[in-house]
C-alpha positions as CSV (number, residue, x, y, z in Angstrom):
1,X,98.5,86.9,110.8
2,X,98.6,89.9,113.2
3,X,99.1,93.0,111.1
4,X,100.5,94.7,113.9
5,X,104.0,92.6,112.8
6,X,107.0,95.6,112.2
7,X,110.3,93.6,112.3
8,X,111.8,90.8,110.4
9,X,112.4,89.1,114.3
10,X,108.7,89.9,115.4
11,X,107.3,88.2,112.0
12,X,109.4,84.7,112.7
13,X,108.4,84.5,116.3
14,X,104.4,84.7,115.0
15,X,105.5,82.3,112.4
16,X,106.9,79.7,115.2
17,X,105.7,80.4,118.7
18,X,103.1,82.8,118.2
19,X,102.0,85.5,120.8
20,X,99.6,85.8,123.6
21,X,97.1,87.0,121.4
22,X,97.9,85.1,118.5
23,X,98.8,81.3,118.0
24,X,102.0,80.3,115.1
25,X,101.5,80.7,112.2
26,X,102.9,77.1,111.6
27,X,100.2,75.4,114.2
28,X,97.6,77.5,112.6
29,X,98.7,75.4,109.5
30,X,98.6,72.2,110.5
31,X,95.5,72.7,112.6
32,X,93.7,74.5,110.0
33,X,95.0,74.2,106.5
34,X,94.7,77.2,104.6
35,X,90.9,78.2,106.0
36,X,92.3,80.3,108.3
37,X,93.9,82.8,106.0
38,X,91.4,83.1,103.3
39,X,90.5,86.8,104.0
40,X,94.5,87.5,104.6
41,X,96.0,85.2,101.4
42,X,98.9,88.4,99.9
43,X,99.9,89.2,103.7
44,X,100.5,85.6,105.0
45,X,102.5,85.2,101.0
46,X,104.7,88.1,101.8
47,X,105.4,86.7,105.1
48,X,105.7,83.3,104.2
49,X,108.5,84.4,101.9
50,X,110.5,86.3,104.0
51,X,110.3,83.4,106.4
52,X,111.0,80.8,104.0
53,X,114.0,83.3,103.1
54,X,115.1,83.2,106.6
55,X,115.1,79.7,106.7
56,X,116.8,78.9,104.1
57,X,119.8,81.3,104.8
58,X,119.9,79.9,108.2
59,X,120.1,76.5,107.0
60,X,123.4,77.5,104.5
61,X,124.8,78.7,108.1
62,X,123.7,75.3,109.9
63,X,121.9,77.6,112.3
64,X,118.0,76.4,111.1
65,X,115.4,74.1,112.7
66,X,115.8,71.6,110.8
67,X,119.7,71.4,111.7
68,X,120.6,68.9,113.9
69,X,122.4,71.3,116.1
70,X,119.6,74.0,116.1
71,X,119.1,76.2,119.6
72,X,116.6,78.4,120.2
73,X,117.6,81.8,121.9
74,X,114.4,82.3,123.8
């Protein structure tokens, strides 16, 4: 995960869609497994957690991915 990540929004968008330089964090997962973040295991943790965080508070508002209704704003 790109440590050049300084807001909340900027973290969730590597997690999901990724960025020209770097691919999500999600497809890096399920292409990869955890290989790919040996070196990096606390950083992706602390952003895996605020993620997760996101997520779930987004779910309480019916605004998450895995809502029916979900919309992306991009």
């Amino acid at each position: 995960m790109p440590r050049c990540v300084v807001t909340v929004g900027e973290l969730y968008k590597i997690c999901y869609t990724g960025s020209v330089s770097f691919p999500s964090v999600v497809g890096l997962d399920e292409r990869s497994g955890a290989s790919w973040r040996s070196s990096d295991r606390q950083y992706y943790n602390v952003g895996l957690q605020i993620i997760n965080e996101i997520d779930r508070l987004s779910c309480v508002r019916k605004r998450c991915r895995r809502h029916p209704g979900f919309k992306t704003s991009d």
